[in-house]
C-alpha distance (Angstrom), angle and dihedral (degrees) to the residues before:
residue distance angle dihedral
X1 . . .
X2 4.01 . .
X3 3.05 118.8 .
X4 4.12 119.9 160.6
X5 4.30 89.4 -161.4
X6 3.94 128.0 24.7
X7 3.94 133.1 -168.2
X8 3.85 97.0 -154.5
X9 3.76 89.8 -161.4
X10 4.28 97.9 41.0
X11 3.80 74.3 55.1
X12 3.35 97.2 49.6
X13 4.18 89.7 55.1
X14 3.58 97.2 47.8
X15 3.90 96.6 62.1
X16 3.60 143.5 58.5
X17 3.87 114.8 -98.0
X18 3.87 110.1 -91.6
X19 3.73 139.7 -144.9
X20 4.10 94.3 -99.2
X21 4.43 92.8 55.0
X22 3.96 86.3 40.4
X23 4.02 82.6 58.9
X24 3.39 90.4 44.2
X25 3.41 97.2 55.9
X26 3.04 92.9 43.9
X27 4.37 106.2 58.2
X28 4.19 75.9 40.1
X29 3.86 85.6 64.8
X30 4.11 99.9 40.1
X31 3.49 85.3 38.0
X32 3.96 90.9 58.6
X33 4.02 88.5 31.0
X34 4.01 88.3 70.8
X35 4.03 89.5 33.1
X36 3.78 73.4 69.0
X37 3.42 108.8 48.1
X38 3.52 91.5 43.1
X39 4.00 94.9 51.3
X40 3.71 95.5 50.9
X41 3.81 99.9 36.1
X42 3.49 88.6 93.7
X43 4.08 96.7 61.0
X44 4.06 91.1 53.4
X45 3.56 95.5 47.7
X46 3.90 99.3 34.1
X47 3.69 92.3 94.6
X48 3.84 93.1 50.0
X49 4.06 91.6 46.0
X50 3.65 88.7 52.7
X51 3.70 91.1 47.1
X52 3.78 94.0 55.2
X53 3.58 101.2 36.8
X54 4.14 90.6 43.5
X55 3.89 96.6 -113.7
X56 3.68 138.7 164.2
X57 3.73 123.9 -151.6
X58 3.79 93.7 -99.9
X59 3.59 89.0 54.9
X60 3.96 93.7 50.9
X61 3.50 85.3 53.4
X62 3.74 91.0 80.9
X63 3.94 88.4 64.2
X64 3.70 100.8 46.3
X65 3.89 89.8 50.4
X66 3.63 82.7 48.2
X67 3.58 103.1 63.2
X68 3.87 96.9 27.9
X69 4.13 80.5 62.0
X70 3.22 100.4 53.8
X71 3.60 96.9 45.6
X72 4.04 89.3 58.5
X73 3.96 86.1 49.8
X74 3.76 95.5 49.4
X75 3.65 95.6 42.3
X76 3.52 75.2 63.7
X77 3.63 112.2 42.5
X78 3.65 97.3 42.7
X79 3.89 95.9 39.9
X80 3.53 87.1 71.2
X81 4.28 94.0 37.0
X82 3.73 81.0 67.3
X83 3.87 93.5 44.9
X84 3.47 90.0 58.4
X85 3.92 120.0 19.3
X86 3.78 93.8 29.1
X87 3.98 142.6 -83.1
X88 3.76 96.4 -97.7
X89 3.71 98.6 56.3
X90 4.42 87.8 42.7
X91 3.89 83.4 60.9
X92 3.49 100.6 44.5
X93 3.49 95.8 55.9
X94 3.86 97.3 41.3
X95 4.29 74.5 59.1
X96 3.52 97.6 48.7
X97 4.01 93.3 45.9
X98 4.07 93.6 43.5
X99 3.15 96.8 46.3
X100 4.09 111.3 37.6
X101 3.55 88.7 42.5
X102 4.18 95.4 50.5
X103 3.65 83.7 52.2
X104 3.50 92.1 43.3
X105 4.56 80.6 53.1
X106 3.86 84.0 63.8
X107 3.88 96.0 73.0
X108 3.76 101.9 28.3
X109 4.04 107.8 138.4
X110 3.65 98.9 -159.2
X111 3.87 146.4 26.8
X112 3.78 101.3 -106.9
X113 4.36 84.1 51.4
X114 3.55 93.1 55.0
X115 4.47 86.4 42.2
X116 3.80 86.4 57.6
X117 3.84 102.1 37.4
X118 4.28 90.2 43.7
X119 4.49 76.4 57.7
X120 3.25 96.6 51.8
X121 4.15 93.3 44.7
X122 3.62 82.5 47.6
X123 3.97 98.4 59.8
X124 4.05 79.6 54.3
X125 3.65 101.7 53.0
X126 4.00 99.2 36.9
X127 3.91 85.8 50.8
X128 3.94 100.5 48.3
X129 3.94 97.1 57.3
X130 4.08 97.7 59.7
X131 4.70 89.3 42.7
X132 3.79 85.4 48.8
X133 3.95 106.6 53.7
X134 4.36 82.1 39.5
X135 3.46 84.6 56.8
X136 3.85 99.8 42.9
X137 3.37 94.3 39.2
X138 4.06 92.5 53.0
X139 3.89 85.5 50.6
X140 3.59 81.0 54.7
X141 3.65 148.0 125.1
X142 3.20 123.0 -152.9
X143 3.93 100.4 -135.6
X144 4.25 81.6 50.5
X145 3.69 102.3 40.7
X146 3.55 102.6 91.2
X147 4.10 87.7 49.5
X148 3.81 91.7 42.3
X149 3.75 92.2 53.0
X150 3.65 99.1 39.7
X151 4.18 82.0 57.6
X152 3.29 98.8 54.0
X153 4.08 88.8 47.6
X154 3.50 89.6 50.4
X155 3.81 88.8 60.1
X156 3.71 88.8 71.1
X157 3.96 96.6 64.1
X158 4.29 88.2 27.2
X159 4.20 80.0 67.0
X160 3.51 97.2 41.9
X161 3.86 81.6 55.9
X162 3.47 94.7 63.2
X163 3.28 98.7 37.1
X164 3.71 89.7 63.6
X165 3.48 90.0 45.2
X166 3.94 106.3 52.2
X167 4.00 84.5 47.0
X168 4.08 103.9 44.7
X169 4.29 74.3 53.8
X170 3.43 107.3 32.6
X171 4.29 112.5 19.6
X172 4.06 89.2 88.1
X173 3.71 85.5 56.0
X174 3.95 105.3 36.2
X175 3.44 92.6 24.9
X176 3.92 120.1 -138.2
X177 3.87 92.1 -60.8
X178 3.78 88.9 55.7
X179 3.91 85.0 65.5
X180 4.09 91.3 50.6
X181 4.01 91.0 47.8
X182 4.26 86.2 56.6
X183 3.57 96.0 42.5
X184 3.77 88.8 47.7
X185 3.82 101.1 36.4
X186 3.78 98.0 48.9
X187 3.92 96.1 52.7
X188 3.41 90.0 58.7
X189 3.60 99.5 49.8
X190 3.57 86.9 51.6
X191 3.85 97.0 50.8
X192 3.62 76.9 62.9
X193 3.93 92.2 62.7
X194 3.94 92.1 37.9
X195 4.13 89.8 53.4
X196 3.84 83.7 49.1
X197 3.62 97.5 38.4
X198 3.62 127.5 15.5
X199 3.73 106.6 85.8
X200 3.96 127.1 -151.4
X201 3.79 120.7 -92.0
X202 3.53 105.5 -86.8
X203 4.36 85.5 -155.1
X204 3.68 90.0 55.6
X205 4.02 96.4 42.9
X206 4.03 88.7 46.2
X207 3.78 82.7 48.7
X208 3.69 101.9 56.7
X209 3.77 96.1 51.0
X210 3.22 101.6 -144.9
X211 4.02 114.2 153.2
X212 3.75 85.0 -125.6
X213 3.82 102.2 40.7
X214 4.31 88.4 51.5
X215 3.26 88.4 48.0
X216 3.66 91.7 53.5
X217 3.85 87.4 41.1
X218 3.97 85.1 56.2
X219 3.62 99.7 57.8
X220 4.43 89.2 38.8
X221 3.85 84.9 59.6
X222 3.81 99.9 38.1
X223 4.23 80.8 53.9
X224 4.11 83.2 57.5
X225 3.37 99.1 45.8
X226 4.29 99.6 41.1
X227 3.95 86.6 -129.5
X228 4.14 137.0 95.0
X229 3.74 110.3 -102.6
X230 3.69 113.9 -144.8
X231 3.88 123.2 -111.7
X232 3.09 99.9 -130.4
X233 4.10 89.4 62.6
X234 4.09 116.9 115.7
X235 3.77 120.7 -164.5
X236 4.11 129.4 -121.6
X237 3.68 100.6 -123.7
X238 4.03 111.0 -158.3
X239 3.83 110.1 -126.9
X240 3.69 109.7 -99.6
X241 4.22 113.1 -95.9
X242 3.49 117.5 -91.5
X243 3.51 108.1 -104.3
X244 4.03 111.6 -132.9
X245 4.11 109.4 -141.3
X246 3.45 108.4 -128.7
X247 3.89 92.5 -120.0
X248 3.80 81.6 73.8
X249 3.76 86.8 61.3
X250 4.21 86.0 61.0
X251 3.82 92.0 53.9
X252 3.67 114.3 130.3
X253 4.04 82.2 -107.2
X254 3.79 100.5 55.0
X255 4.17 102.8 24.8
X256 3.58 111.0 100.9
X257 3.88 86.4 33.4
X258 3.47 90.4 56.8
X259 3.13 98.7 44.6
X260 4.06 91.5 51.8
X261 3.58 94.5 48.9
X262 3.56 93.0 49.9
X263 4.07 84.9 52.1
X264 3.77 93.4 44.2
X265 3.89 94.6 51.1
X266 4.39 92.6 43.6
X267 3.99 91.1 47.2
X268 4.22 95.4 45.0
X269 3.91 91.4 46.6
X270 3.39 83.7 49.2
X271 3.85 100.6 54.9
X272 4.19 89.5 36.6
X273 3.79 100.3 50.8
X274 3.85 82.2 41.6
X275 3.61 91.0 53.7
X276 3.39 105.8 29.7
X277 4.20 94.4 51.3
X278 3.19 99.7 37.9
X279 4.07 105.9 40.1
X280 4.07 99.3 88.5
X281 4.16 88.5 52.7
X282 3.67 84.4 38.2
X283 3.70 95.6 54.6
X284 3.66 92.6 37.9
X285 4.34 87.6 55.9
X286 4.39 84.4 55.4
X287 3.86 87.9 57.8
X288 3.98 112.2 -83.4
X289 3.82 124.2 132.6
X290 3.69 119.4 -122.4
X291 4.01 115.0 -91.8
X292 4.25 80.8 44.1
X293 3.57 93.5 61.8
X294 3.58 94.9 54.7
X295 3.76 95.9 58.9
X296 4.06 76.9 70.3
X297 3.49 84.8 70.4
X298 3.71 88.0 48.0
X299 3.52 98.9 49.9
X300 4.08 97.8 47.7
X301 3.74 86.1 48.6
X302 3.55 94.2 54.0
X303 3.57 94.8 49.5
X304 3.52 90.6 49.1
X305 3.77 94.2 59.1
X306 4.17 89.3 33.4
X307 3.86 81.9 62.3
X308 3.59 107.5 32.9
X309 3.55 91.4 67.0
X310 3.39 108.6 67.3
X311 3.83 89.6 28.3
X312 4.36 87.0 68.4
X313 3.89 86.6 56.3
X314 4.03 107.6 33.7
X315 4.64 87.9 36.7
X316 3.90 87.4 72.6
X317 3.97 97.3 59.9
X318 3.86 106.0 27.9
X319 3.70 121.4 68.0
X320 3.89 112.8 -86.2
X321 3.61 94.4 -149.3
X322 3.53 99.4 54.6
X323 4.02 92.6 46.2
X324 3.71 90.2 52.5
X325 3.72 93.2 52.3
X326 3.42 85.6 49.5
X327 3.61 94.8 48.4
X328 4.28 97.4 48.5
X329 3.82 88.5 50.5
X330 3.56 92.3 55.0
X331 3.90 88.6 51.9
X332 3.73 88.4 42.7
X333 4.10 88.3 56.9
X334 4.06 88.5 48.5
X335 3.15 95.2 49.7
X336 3.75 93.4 55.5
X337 3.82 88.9 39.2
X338 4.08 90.7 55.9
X339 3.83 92.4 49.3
X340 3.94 96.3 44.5
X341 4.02 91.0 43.4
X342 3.52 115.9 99.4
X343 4.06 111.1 -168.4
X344 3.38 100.8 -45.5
X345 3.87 81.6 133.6
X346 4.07 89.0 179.0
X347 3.86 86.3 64.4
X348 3.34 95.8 38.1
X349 3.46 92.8 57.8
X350 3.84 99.9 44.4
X351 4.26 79.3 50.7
X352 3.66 85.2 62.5
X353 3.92 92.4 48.6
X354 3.94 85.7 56.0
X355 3.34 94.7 50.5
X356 4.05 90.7 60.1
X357 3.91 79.0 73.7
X358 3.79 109.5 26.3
X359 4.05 98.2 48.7
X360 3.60 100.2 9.2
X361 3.85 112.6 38.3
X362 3.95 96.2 62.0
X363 3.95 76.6 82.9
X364 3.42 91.1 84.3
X365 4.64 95.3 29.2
X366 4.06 86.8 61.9
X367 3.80 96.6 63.7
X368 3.94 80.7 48.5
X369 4.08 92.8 52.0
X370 4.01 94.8 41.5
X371 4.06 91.0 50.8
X372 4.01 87.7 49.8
X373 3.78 101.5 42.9
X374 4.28 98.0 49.3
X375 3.24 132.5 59.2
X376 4.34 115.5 -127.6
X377 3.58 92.2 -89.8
X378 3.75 93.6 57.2
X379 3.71 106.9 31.8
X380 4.01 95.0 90.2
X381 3.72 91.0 45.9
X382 3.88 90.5 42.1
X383 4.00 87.8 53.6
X384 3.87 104.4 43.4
X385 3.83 86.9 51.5
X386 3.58 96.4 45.6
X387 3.73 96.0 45.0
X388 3.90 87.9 46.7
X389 3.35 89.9 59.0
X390 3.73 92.2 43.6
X391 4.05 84.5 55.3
X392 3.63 85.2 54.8
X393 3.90 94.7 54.8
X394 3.99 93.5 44.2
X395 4.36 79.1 65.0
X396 3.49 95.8 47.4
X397 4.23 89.6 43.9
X398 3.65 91.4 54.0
X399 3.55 97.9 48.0
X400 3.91 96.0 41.7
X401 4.22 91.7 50.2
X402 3.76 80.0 58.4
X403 3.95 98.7 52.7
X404 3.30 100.3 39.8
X405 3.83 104.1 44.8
X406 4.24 74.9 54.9
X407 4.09 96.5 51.7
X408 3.53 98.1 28.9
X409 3.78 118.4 26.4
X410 3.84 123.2 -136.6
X411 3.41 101.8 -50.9
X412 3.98 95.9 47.7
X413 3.79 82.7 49.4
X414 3.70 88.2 58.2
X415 3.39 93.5 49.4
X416 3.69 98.7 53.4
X417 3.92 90.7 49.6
X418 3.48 82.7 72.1
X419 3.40 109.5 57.6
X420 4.25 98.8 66.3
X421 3.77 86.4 45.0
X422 4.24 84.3 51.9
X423 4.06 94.3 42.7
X424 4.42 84.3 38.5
X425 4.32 83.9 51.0
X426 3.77 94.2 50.6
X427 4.20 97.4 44.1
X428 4.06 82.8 58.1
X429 3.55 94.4 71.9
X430 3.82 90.4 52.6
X431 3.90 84.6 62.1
X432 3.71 118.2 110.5
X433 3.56 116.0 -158.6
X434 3.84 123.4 -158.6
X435 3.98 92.0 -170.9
X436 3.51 163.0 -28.7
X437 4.09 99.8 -75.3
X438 3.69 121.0 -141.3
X439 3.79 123.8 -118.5
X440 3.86 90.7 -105.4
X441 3.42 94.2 50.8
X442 4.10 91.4 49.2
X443 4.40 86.3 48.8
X444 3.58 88.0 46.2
X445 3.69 96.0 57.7
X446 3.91 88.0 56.7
């Protein structure tokens, strides 16, 4: 195949997916799988930490805010490692730092060990999600980017799953250490496989321009298309995005929508980190052993993914507004539900279903409501900032579970859920939308 100029991604469009993206996709999702396991591992063995070390739920919060902080950081630090030295390398060392460092949990001897070590995990798990939909989406065709992307999210929740699972059946057995040693031990087997495996972007080598790196990007692409690819073929870079300033997000235009979104994306990562860390200690507090409580984690999971589905393919023809309303005062009913409840542990359960959609699913509606409010030029901006100051309310939500399950008990805990998902519910209607977005504008705001 000769070809004297080459658009890696018009190429990409034109044929049928091959065995090298399927691969790709693939390591993305058991990459993000463990990501996971490894993020959540601390909610279903909180209460059993806290049991051996003698700790109350103030002094656990130390190791939520831990590892919610150094998630924000590494999303952060290793977005730009794989901006600049390559994807590959970005998700190998999110690996390597999730995973020795989760094993590493497994024989901490003290409180302030296991504070340090959940930091360092964090930096590892915050930075894998942003390298791993880059990479996905560079393997990438357009008409399967939206799907593609939405898998690999899904991996996050999918690993939570298990997590829940293996230590509802197995924590009484392998105690909560036993949960560290998988979470840790697995990565690093499969950093193995990605090292053998996962190749480079073949976009981002072609975009360096480097003799080596096109050369590299040269024998990636002849791998798609089953045929040699002469060497004396040069790549059509796409000009980098313009990057919005975030002044332009102030504009007359843009200003009280910015300033809503920003409000709507602090207040729900509030109320989900708050949930989501703090249910299995929550639900052990109301009167359920141990390895029960978990399955919480299970079941809000599962309803996440149950509802995320069809959300990604109904979001980009209804109105976005109106489903998150929608959404907020169905969390806003569960949390009242969950603090009026009094073990009924069937309705509690099917409470915690609900609130896969109500508090958790406007995970997936807030891509939807950035893509429809900015213009092009101003949706990356408009998503960094927002999801920074999301980062900023999963800290605050896992130190206010903490305090308030303290002061208040369950039922005050409950109660003060509610009131970011309220505030959240009211800066919606401030929103103005421009339009409906299209699926590749939602993927490309990943």
């Amino acid at each position: 195949m000769r070809n004297s100029r080459l658009d890696i991604r018009q190429l990409l469009d034109e044929r049928p997916v091959s065995g090298l993206q399927l691969r790709v996709f693939s390591l993305c999702f058991l990459v993000a799988l463990l990501d996971g396991f490894d993020t959540q591992a601390i909610a279903y063995t909180g209460p059993a930490i806290a049991k051996a070390f003698g700790m109350s739920p103030g002094d656990m919060t130390y190791i939520f805010i831990s590892g919610t902080l150094g998630m924000a950081l590494g999303a952060m630090g290793l977005g730009m490692i794989g901006d600049r030295i390559g994807r590959r390398i970005a998700i190998v060392g999110s690996i390597v730092l999730f995973g020795a460092f989760s094993l590493a949990i497994a024989f901490a001897q003290s409180p302030a060990q296991i504070v340090a070590l959940r930091f360092l995990t964090g930096l590892g798990m915050g930075g894998a999600t942003p390298v791993l939909l880059a990479m996905a989406a560079e393997y990438s065709p357009s008409r399967l980017r939206g799907a593609v992307l939405t898998g690999v999210l899904l991996g996050l929740p999918a690993g939570a799953m298990v997590g829940g699972v293996l230590a509802a059946g197995w924590m009484p057995v392998i105690g909560w250490q036993g949960i560290y040693i998988v979470g840790g031990a697995i990565p690093l087997v499969v950093l193995l496989i990605c090292l053998a495996f996962l190749p480079e972007s073949a976009q981002f080598l072609a975009s360096r321009g480097r003799p080596n790196d096109v050369a590299r990007a040269r024998g990636l692409v002849a791998r798609i298309v089953g045929k040699p690819i002469a060497d004396d073929t040069t790549f059509i870079v796409p000009p980098a995005a313009g990057k919005g300033s975030v002044s332009a997000l102030f504009t007359p235009e843009y200003r009280t929508s910015t300033i809503a979104i920003w409000a709507i994306y602090l207040f729900n990562w509030i109320a989900w980190f708050m949930f989501l860390l703090w249910l299995p200690t929550v639900l052990t507090s109301m009167g359920l052993d141990q390895p029960t409580a978990a399955l919480g984690t299970v079941i809000v999971n599962a309803a996440f993914i149950i509802f995320a589905i069809p959300l990604s393919i109904f979001l980009p023809r209804i109105d976005v507004r109106r489903t998150l309303t929608v959404m907020f005062m169905i969390g806003i009913a569960v949390c009242v539900g969950l603090a009026l409840v009094d073990s009924n542990w069937t309705l509690i359960f099917a409470l915690v279903a609900a609130a896969g959609f109500g508090i958790g699913g406007q995970q997936i509606a807030l891509n939807y409501l950035i893509s429809s409010t900015y213009p092009t030029e101003l949706r990356a901006t408009g998503t960094g900032w927002a999801i920074g100051i999301g980062r900023t309310g999963a800290i605050v939500g896992s130190a206010a579970g903490g305090w308030l399950l303290q002061t208040s008990g369950t039922s005050g805990y409950f109660v003060g859920l509610a009131v970011p998902l309220i505030i959240a519910a009211g800066a919606v209607v401030l929103v103005r939308t421009r339009r409906q977005p299209s699926v590749e504008a939602v993927a490309g705001a990943h």
